[in-house]
C-alpha positions, 0 to 999 in steps of 0.5 A: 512456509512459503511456495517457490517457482520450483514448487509451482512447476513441481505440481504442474509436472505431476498434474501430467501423470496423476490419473483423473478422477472418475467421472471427470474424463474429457469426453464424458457427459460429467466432464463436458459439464464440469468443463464449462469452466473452460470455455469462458474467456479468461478474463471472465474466469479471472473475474470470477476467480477473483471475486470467488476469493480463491487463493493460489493454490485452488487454482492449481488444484483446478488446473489439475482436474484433467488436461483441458483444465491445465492447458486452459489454466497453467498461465493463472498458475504461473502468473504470480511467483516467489523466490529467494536470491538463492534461487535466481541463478537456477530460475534463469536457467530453467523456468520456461514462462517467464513470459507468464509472469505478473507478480514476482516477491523475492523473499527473504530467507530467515534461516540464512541470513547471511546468504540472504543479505548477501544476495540483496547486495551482489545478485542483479535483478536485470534478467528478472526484468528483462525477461519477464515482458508482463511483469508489473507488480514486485514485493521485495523483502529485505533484511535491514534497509533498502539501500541496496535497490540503489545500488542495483547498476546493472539494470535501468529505468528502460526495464523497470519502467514496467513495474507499477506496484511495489512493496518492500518489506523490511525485516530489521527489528534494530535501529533507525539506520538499519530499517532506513527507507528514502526514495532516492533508492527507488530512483531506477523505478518512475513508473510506480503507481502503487508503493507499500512500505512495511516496517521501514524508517522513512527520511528524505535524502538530503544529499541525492541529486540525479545525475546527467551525462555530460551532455544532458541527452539524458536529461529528460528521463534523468531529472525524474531519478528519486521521484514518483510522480504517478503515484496514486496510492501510498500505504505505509505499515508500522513506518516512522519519521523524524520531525520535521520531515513530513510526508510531503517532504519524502514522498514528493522532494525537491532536489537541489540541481547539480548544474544552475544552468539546468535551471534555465528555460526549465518546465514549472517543479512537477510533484507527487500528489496521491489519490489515497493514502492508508497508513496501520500502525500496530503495538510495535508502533507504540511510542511514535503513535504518541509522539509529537511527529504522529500529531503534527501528521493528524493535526496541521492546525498548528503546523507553520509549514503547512501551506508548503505541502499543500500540493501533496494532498490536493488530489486526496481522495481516500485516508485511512489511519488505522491503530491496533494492538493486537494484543488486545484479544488476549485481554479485551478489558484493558487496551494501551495508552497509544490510542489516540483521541479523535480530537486531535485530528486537524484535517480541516485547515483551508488552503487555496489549489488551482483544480484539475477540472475548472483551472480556478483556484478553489478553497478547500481542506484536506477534509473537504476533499476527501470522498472516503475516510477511515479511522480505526481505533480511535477514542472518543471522550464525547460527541462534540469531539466529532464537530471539533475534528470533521465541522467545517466553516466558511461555506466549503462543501463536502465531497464525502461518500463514506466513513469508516469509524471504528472507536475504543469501547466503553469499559466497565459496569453496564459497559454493553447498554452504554456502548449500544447508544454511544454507537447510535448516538456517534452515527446520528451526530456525523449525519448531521455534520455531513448529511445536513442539507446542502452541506455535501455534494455525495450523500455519505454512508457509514460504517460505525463500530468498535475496534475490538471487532476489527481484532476479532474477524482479523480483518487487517491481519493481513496489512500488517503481515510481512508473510502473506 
């Protein structure tokens, strides 16, 4: 099902004897013209690649038109590649481009799951890192939980500085414990951008605190241990949490210090702030849809703690909150009580922030601060819903550029008339909210429709996938 490093070379290998096509031999007039291609620098081709949709294996299918076309492409091949643990030994020992490689997902195998879980627990990923100087992004999946990344000794913050993005990827369809996520077991991994965390429990590790040589030449790299401080985006797939933990709480802790003499002369308690936040939640995710930790987390209202986070979204730029049953293409009439109402949302509530750019503290709002927002599958009983849950007061401006909504329909008798004008009815109202003269530094578009469509073009089956 999945492709691995030998399989990539296996292909390369044969495009070394497979005869070529007639008509497209180096030299003739038919291949000078197809070979354009060639002569383009490769950040261009990888542009047009890119925006092309092209997937890995139309690459390797170019890569085999003729001998210009693979020496030309062979390293987009080789950008990206898959193993198991199984495979690690036999990679170390005869890839050849390691130099090559940008993307790395160790997979797991499903058909051995004891050998499986062993590897994520006994096989070092130091040589992976070591040797692969371009290295940057990781999808790492696991059969339970991913404590064993904290257990990971034989490499350090030196070699996995590199990675910026990472995914994990959680296989367990059991307990709480046994799909558990806390960030401490990230502690080796400083440099994150981006993380992607799919079917975890996610908690806050009570009992982490880094840990320092005697004497404390460590000190500066060490006290980032179990942070990600330059994280910009955070997308969570079907995770859950416990109250009264928060996102703020896990993603941007505060550890207790090992020595209070450390305390002293110390810089001011850096923290983690995100540009953007997605989080998708599918049927499995039912129960904590509707439980009172989703509503705390969509509505800080009435949240006593609130003004304790508040450094975590003070640089939110872009949320998406989407909620889909996908078993809804089988039986479109009918969809699952989990859906929420749009006026349970509670983004509007003030807070007081120092700004990056002036240095003045300014009053804002989580909603006021955001320039895209993206709600999916959602309901809504009427439209004055919409100015209880996106209306601000006190003079504070939008900075909205765009809205994705994507609502529950209306069912039953004349359902498809009645739908039509809700829709235009939904967009003229939220025009009027964030469009209304001087109201908004940006001028917002929207994007406004049903959630079934969304089922229908599968246009998020890949977010909730832990095969792609």
């Amino acid at each position: 099902m999945k492709r691995s490093f030998v399989d990539a070379q296996g292909e390369q290998n044969q495009s070394l004897v497979r005869k070529k096509p007639h008509g497209l031999s180096e030299g003739n007039r038919h291949g000078k013209q197809c070979d354009i291609i060639t002569r383009l620098p490769l950040e261009l081709v990888e542009i047009i690649f890119k925006k092309g949709n092209l997937s890995r294996q139309d690459i390797i299918n170019i890569s085999m038109t003729s001998s210009s076309h693979r020496a030309r492409f062979f390293m987009l091949v080789f950008q990206s590649i898959k193993i198991t643990w199984g495979d690690f030994e036999r990679f170390d020992k005869t890839f050849k481009h390691k130099d090559l490689i940008r993307h790395v997902r160790i997979y797991s195998d499903l058909s051995d799951i004891k050998k499986t879980t062993f590897g994520e627990w006994n096989i070092s990923m130091r040589n992976l890192l070591l040797e692969c100087t371009n290295l940057w992004k990781m999808i790492i999946e696991v059969m339970t939980s991913a404590r064993c990344l904290k257990y990971q000794d034989k490499f350090d913050v030196d070699l996995s500085d590199k990675i910026t993005s990472l995914t994990l990827i959680s296989h367990a369809n059991e307990a709480a414990d046994e799909s558990l996520f806390e960030l401490s077991q990230l502690q080796k991994f400083h440099n994150l951008s981006e993380l992607k965390l799919n079917g975890f429990f996610i908690n806050k590790d009570q009992y982490f605190y880094p840990k320092f040589k005697p004497d404390l030449s460590d000190y500066a790299v060490r006290c980032l241990d179990g942070k990600v401080l330059n994280l910009k985006h955070l997308k969570l797939v079907n995770c859950r949490w416990e109250h009264p933990s928060n996102l703020s709480d896990i993603f941007s802790p505060n550890y207790p210090s090992p020595n209070p003499v450390l305390i002293c002369g110390r810089e001011k308690e850096k923290f983690t702030a995100p540009s953007s936040i997605s989080i998708f939640y599918s049927e499995e995710s039912a129960p904590f849809v509707v439980s009172e930790r989703f509503r705390n987390f969509v509505n800080n209202d009435n949240d006593e703690q609130f003004l304790f986070q508040t450094q975590f979204y003070s640089r939110l730029k872009q949320l998406s909150i989407v909620i889909l049953n996908r078993k809804e293409l089988t039986n479109p009439e009918r969809y699952d009580y989990y859906y929420p109402w749009i006026g349970q949302l509670g983004f509007r509530r003030k807070f007081h922030v120092h700004s990056d750019a002036s240095g003045e503290i300014e009053c804002r709002s989580i909603l006021t601060s955001l320039e895209r927002l993206t709600l999916v599958g959602w309901r809504l009983s009427n439209l004055s819903e919409l100015e209880k849950a996106f209306k601000t007061d006190g003079g504070m401006k939008y900075n909205m550029k765009h809205i994705t909504l994507y609502i529950m329909p209306v069912t039953g008798s004349g359902a498809e008339n009645r739908n039509e004008e809700e829709l235009k009815g939904i967009k003229k109202r939220l025009e009027e909210i964030f469009n209304a003269p001087g109201i908004n530094n940006n001028h917002c578009t929207m994007d406004i429709g049903y959630a079934y469509d969304c089922l229908k073009d599968h246009r998020y089956d890949q977010e909730f996938s832990k095969y792609n």
